[in-house]
C-alpha positions in Angstrom: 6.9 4.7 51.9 4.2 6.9 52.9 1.0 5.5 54.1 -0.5 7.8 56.4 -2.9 10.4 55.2 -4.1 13.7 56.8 -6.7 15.4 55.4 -7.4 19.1 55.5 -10.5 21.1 54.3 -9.8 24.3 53.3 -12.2 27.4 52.3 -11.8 28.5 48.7 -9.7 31.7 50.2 -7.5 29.8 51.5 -6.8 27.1 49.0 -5.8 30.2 46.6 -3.7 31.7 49.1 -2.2 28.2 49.6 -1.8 27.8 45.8 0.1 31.4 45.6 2.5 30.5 48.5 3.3 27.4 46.6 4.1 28.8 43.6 6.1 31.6 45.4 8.2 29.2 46.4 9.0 27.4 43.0 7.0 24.6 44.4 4.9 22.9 41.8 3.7 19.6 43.9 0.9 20.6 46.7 1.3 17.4 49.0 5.3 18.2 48.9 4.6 21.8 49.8 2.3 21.0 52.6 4.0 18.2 53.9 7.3 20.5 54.1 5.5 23.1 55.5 3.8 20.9 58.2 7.2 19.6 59.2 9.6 22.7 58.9 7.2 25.7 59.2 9.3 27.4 56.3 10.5 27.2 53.2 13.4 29.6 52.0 13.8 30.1 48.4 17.4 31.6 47.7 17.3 33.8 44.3 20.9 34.8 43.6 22.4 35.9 40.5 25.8 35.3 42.1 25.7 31.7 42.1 24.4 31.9 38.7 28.0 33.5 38.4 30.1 31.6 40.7 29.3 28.5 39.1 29.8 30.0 35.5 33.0 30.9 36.5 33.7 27.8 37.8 32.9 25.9 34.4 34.9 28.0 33.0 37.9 27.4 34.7 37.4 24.1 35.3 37.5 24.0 31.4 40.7 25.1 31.7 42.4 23.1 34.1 41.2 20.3 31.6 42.9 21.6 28.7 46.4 22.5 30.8 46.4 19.1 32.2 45.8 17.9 29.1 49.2 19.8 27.1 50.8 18.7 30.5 50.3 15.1 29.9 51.0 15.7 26.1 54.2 17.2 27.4 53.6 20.5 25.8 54.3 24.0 26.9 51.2 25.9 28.9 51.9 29.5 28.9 51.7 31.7 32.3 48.9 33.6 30.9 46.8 30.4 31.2 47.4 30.9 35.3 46.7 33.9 35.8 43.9 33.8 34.2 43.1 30.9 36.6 44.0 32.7 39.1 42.1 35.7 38.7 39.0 33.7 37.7 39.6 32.0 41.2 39.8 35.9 42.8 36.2 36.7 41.5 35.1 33.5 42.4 36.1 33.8 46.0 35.1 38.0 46.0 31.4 36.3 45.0 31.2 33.4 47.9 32.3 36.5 50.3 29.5 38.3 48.7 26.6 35.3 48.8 27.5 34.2 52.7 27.4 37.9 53.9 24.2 38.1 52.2 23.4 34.7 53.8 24.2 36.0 57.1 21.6 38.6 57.0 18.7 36.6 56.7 
């Protein structure tokens, strides 16, 4: 529970700049964007399309393994088709990770 208070005052300038920061970040809640910025001195905001893409991949082939599991316990055939397309889904998504921590690494 949090029952200290600081106050700051501010000029107009620099409330907007404050405000613009914020919602740089994606932040949407001033006390939380202050109070991390007091503590940490930073806040990084990661945009990456690849994770967008690593974790539709990973839907997707977690949607599979579901339905292979499932004509496993139905004791029905699966076909090898099914795994390599597993298995090349699994490729990409590993080629992205690669991708995303080199890109990591540069910051």
């Amino acid at each position: 529970m949090r029952k200290q208070q600081i106050h700051l005052r501010v000029s107009q300038e620099e409330y907007d700049l404050i405000k613009q920061k914020m919602v740089q970040c994606g932040c949407i809640n001033m006390s939380a964007y202050l109070r991390k910025m007091a503590i940490d001195g930073l806040i990084v905001k990661l945009d990456m399309p690849e994770m967008k893409e690593i974790l539709r991949l990973l839907r997707h082939n977690g949607n599979n393994i579901n339905q292979i599991a499932k004509l496993l316990n139905e004791d029905k055939d699966i076909y090898s088709s099914d795994i390599m397309d597993i298995k090349k889904k699994q490729a990409e998504i590993l080629k992205l990770i690669r991708e995303v921590y080199l890109k990591l690494l540069q910051l």
